[in-house]
Structure formats: structure tokens, C-alpha cells
N, CA and C atoms as an extended XYZ file, in Angstrom:
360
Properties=species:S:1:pos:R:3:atomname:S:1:resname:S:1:resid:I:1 pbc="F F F"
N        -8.461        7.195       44.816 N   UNK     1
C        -7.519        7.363       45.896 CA  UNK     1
C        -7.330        6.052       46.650 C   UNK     1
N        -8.370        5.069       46.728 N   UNK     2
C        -8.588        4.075       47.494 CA  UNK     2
C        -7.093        3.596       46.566 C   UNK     2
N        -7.560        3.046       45.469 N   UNK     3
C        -7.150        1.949       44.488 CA  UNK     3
C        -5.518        2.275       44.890 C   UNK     3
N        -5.448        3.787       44.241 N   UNK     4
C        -3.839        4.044       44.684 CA  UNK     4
C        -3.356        3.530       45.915 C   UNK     4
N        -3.827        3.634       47.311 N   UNK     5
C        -3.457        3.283       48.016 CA  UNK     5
C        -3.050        1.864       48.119 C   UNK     5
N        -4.248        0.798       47.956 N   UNK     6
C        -4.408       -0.194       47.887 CA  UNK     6
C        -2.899       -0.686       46.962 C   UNK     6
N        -3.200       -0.132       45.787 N   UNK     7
C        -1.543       -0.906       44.496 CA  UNK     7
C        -0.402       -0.032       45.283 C   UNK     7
N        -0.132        0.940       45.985 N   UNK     8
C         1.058        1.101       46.727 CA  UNK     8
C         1.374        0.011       47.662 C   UNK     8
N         0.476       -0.794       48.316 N   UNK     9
C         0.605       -1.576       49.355 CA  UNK     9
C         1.156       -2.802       48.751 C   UNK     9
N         0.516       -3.060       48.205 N   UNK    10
C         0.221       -4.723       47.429 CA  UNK    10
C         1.465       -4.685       46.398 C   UNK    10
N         2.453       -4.127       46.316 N   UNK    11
C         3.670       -4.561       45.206 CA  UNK    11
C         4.709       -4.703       46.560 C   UNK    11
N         4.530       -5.034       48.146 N   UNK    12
C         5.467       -5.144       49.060 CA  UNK    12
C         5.007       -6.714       49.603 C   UNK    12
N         4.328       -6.967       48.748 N   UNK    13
C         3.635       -8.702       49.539 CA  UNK    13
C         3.705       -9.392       48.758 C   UNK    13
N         3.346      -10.801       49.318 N   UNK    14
C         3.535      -11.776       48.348 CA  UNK    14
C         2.232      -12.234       47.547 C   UNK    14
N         2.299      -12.923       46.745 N   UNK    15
C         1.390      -12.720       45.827 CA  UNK    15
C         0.207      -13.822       46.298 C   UNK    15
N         0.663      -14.588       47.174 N   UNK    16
C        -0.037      -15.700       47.748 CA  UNK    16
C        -0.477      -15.546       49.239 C   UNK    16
N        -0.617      -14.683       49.573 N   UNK    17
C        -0.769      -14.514       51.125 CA  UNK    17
C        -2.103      -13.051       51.109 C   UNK    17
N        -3.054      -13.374       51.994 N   UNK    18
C        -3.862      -12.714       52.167 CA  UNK    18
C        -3.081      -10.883       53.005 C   UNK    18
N        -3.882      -10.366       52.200 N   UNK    19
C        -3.461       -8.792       52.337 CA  UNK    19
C        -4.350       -8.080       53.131 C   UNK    19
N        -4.331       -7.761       54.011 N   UNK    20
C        -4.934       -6.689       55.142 CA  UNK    20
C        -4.886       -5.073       54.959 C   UNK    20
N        -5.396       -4.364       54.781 N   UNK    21
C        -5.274       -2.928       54.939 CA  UNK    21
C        -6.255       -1.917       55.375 C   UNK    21
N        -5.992       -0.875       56.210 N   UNK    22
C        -6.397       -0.278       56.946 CA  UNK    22
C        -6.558        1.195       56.729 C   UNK    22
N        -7.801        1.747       55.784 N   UNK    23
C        -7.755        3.064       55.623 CA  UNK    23
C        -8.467        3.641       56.349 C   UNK    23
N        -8.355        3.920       58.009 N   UNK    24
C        -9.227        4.793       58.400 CA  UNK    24
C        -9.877        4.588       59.036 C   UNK    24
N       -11.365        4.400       58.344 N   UNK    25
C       -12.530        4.308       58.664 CA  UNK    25
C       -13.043        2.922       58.095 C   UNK    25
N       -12.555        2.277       57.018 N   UNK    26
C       -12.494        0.765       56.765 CA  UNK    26
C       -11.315        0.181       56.708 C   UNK    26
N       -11.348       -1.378       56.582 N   UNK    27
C       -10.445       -1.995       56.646 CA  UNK    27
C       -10.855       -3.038       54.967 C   UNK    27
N        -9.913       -3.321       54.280 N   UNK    28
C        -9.583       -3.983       53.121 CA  UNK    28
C        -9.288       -5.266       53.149 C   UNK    28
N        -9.935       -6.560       53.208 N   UNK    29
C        -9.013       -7.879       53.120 CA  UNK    29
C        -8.466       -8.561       51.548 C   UNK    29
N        -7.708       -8.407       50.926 N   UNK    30
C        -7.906       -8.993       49.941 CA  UNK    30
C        -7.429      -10.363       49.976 C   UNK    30
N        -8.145      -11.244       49.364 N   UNK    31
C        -7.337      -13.021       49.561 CA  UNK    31
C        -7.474      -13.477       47.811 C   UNK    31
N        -6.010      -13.994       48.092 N   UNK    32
C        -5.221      -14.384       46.624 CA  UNK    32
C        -6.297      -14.705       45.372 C   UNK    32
N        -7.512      -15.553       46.094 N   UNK    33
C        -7.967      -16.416       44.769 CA  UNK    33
C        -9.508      -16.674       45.938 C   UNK    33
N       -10.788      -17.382       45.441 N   UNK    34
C       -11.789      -17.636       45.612 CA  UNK    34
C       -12.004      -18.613       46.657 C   UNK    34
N       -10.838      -19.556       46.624 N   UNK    35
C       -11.156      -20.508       47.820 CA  UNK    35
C       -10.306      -20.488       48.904 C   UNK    35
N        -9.299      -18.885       49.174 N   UNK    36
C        -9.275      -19.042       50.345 CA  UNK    36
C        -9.863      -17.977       50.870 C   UNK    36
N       -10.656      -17.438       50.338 N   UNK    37
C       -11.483      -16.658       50.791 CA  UNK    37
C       -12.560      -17.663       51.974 C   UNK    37
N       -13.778      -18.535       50.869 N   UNK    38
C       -14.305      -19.441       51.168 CA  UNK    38
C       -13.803      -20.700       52.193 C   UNK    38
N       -12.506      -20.827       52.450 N   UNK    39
C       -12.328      -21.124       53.577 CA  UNK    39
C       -12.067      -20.163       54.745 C   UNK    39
N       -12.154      -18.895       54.424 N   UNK    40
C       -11.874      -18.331       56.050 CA  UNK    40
C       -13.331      -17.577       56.374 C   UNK    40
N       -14.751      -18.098       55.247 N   UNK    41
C       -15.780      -17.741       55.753 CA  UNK    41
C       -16.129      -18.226       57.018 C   UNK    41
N       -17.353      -17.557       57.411 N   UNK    42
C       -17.992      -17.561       58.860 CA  UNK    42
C       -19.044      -18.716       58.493 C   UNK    42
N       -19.185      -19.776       59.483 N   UNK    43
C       -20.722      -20.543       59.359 CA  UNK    43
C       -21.601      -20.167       58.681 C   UNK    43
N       -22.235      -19.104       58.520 N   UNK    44
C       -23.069      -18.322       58.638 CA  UNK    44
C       -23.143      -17.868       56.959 C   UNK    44
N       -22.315      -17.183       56.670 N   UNK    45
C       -21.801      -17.068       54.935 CA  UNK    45
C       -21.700      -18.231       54.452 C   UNK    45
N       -21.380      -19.106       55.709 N   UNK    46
C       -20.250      -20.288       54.445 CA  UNK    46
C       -22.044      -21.228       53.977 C   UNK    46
N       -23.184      -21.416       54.845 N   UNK    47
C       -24.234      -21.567       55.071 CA  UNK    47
C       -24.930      -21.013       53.679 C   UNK    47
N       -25.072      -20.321       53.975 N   UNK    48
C       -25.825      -18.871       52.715 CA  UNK    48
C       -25.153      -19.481       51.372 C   UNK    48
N       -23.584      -19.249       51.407 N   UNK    49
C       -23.320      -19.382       49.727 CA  UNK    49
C       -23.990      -21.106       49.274 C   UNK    49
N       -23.569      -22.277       50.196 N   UNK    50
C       -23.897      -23.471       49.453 CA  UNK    50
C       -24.903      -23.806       49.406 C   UNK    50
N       -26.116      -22.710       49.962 N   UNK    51
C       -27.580      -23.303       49.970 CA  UNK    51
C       -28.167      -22.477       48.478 C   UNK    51
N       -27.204      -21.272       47.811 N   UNK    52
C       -27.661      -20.470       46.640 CA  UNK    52
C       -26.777      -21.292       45.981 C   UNK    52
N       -25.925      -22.601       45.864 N   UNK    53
C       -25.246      -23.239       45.070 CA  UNK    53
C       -24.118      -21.890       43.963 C   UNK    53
N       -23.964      -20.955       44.644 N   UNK    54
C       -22.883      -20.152       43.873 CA  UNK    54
C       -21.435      -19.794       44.707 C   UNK    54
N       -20.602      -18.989       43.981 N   UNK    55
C       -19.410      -19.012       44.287 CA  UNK    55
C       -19.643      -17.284       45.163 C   UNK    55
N       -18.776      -17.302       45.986 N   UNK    56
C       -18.565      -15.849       46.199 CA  UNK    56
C       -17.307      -15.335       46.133 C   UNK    56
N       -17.287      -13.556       46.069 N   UNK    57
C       -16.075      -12.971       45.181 CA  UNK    57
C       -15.983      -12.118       46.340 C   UNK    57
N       -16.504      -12.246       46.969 N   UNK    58
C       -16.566      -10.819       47.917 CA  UNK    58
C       -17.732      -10.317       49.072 C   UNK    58
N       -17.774       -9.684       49.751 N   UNK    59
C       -18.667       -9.158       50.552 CA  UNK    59
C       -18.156       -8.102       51.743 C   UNK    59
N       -19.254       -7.112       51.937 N   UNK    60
C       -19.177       -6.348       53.039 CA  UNK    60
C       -19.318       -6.308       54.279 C   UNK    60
N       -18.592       -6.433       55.355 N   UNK    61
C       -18.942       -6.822       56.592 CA  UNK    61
C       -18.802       -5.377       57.558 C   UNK    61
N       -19.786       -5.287       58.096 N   UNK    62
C       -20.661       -3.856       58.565 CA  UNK    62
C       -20.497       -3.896       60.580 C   UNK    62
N       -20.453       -3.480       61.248 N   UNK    63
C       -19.863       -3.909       62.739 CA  UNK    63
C       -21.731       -4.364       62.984 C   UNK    63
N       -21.318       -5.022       64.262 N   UNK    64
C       -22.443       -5.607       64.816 CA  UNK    64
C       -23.167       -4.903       66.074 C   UNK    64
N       -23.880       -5.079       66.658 N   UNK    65
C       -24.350       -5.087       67.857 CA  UNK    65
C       -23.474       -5.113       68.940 C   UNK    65
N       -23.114       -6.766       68.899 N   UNK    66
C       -22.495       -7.485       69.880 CA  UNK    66
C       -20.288       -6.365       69.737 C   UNK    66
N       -20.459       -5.566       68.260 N   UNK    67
C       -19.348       -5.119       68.402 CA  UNK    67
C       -19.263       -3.881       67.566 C   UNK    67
N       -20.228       -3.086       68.147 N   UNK    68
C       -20.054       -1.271       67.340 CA  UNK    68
C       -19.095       -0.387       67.645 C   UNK    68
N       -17.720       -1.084       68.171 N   UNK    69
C       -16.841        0.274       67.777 CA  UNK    69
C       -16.313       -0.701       66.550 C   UNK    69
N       -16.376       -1.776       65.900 N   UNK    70
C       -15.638       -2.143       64.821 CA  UNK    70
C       -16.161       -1.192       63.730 C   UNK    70
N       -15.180       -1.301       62.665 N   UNK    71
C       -15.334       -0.740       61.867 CA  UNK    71
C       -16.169       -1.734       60.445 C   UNK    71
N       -16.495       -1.412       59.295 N   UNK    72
C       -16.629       -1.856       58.045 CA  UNK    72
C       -15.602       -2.801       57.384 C   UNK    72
N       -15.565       -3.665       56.910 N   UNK    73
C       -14.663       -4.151       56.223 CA  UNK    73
C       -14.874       -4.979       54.984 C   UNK    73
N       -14.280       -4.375       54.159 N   UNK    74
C       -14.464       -5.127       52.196 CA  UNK    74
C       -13.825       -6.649       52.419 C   UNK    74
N       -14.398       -7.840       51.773 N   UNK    75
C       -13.759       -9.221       51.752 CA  UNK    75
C       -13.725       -8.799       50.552 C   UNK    75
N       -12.581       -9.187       49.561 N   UNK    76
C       -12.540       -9.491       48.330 CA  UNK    76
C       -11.462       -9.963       48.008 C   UNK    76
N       -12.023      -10.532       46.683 N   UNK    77
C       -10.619      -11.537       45.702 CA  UNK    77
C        -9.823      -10.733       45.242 C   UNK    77
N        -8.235      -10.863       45.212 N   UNK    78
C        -7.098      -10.137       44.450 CA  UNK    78
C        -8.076       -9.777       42.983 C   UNK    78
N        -9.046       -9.153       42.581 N   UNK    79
C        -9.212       -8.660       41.257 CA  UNK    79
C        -9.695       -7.451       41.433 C   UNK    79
N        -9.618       -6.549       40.607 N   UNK    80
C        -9.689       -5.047       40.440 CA  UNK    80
C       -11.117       -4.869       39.971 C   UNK    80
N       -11.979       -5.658       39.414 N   UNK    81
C       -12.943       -5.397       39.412 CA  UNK    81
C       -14.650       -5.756       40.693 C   UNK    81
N       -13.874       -6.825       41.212 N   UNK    82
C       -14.730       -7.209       42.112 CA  UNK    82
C       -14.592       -6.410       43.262 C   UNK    82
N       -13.292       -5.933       43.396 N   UNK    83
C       -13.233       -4.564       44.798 CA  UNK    83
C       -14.186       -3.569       44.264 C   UNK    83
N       -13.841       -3.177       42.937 N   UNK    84
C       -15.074       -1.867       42.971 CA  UNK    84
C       -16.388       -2.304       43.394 C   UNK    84
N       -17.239       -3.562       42.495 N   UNK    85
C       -18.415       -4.488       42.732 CA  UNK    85
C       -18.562       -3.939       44.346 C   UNK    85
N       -17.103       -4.790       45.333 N   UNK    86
C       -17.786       -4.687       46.777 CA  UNK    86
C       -17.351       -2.955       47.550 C   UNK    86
N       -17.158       -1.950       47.137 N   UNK    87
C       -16.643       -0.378       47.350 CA  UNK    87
C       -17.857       -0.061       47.371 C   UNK    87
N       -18.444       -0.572       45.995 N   UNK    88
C       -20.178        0.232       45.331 CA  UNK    88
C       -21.167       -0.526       46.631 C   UNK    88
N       -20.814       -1.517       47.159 N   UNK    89
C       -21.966       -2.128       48.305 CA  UNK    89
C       -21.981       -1.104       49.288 C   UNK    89
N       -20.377       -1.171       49.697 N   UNK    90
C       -19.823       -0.236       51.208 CA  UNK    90
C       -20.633        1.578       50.722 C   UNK    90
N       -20.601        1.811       49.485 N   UNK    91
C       -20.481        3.468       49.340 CA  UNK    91
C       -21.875        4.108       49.380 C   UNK    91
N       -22.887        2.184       48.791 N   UNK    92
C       -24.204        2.893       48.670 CA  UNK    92
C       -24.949        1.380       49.045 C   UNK    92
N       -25.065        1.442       50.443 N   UNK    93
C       -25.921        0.507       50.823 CA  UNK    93
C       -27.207        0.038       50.436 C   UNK    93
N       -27.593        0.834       50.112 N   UNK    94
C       -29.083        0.686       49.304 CA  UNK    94
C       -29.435        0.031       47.800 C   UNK    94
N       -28.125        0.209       46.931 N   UNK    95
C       -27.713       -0.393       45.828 CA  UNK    95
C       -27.978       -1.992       45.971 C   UNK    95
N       -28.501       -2.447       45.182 N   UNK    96
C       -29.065       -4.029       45.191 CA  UNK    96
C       -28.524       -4.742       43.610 C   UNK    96
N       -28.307       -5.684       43.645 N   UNK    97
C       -27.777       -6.528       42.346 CA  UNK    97
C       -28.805       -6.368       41.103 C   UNK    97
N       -29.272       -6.207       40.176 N   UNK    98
C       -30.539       -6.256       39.572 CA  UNK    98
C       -30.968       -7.685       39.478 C   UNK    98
N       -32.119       -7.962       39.196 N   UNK    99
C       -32.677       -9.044       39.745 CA  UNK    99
C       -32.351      -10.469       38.693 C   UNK    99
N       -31.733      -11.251       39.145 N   UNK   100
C       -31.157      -12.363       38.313 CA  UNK   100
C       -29.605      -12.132       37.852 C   UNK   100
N       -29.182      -11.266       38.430 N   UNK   101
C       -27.706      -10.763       38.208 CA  UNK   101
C       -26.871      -10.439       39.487 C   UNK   101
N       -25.703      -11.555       40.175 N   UNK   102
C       -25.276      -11.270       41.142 CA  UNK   102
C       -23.939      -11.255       40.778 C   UNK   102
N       -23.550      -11.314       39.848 N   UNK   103
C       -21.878      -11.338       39.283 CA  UNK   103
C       -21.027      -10.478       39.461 C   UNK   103
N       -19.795      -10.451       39.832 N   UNK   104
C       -18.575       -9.946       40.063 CA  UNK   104
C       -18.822       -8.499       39.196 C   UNK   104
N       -18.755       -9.196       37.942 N   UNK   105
C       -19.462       -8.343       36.382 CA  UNK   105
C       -20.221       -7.239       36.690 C   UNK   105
N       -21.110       -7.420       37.721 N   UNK   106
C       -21.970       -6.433       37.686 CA  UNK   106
C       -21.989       -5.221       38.011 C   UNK   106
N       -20.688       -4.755       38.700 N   UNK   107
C       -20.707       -3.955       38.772 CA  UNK   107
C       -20.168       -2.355       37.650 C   UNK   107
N       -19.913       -3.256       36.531 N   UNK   108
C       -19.814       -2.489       35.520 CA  UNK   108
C       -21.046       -1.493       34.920 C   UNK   108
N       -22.567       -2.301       35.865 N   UNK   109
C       -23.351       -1.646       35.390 CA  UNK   109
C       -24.183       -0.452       36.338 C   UNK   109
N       -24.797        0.388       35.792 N   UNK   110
C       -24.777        1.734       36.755 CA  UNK   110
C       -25.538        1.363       38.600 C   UNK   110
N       -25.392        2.466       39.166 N   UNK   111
C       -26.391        1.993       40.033 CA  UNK   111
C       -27.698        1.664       40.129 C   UNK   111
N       -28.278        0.611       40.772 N   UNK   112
C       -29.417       -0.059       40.800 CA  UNK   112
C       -30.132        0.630       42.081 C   UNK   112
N       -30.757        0.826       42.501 N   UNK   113
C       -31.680        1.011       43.789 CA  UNK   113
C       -32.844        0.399       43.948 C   UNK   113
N       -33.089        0.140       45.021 N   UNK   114
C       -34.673       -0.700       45.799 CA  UNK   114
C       -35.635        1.079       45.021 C   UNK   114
N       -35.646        1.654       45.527 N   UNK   115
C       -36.655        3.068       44.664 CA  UNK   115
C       -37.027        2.542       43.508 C   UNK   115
N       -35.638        2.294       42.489 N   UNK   116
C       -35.226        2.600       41.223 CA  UNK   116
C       -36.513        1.031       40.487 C   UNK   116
N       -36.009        0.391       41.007 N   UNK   117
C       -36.769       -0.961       41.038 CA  UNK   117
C       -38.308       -0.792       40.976 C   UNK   117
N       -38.669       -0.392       42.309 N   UNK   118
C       -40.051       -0.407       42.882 CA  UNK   118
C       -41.021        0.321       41.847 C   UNK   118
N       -40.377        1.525       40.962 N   UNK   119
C       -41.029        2.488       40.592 CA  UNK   119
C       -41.292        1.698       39.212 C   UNK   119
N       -40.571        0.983       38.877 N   UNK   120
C       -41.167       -0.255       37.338 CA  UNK   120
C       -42.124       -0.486       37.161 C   UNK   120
């Protein structure tokens, strides 16, 4: 239902301009390609990604302290697979990358859990 929504929106924009959308209870950013994502990161992210020397595709941003009536909101790249990747963060917080695997990719593979892990 998401997705539908999402491809109803996105055939009224341009293909180069960051896309905003608002279902509700989250909010959707999608940005064209990888580096303008990475330029409209926060210190703080932008910090984190160049000290793990990797690229980022996406991430979940959860309200704060300093601002709990905000809502949730998905960052991700115009690709159809890395929104699910960051949906599966938002749907099941507890879900973790498996260990040595942080790729876009990954989310093709089932859910992972901290439990699921521990019990190895």
C-alpha cells in the first residue's frame, strides 16, 4: 500500500528534485541519487558515515527528546529496493544488519534479530 502510494506520487515530479511525502504517521524523503542525500546529512551522520569509510543509501530518523511530537521519517535513495531495506528498519526496530553485511542488498534477506543472533 505504501509503495502504491509512494509511485502515485512520484510520476507528478521531477526526476531530479528531492521528493517529500507524508503518510500519516511517517513521513518519506526520497533524494534522486546518493550524494544528495549525503549532502543534506546532519554533522552527526555525515561524522558516522566517513569514519566507517562507506556510502549511505538510507536511514531512519525516529523523533527526539528535544522534539516528540515529530514524527518518524525514512531517508532514502530514488531505488525500490533500498526503501524496503529502510521500511524493514522503521517496521521492526529490533532487526539488525547480519554481522559484516550492511548493504542496500540486504534486505532481500529474511529478518535478522539481536534474540535471533544471541541464541548462536
Amino acid at each position: 500500500m505504501v509503495v502504491l502510494a509512494l509511485a502515485g506520487c512520484a510520476a507528478t515530479s521531477s526526476p531530479r528534485e528531492i521528493k517529500i511525502y507524508d503518510l500519516g504517521k511517517l513521513t518519506v524523503v526520497v533524494y534522486p541519487d546518493v550524494d544528495s542525500l549525503i549532502d543534506r546529512l546532519d554533522p552527526i551522520r555525515r561524522l558516522v558515515m566517513e569514519s566507517v569509510g562507506g556510502k549511505i543509501y538510507g536511514y531512519v530518523e525516529n523523533p527526539t527528546l528535544r522534539e516528540p511530537q515529530g514524527k518518524p521519517t525514512i531517508h532514502t535513495i530514488d531505488d525500490l529496493s533500498n526503501f524496503f531495506h529502510e521500511l524493514k528498519h522503521y517496521l521492526a526496530p529490533e532487526w539488525k544488519h547480519p554481522y559484516g553485511c550492511a548493504t542496500k542488498d540486504s534486505c532481500l534477506e529474511p529478518f535478522v534479530t539481536r534474540k535471533a543472533i544471541e541464541k548462536k
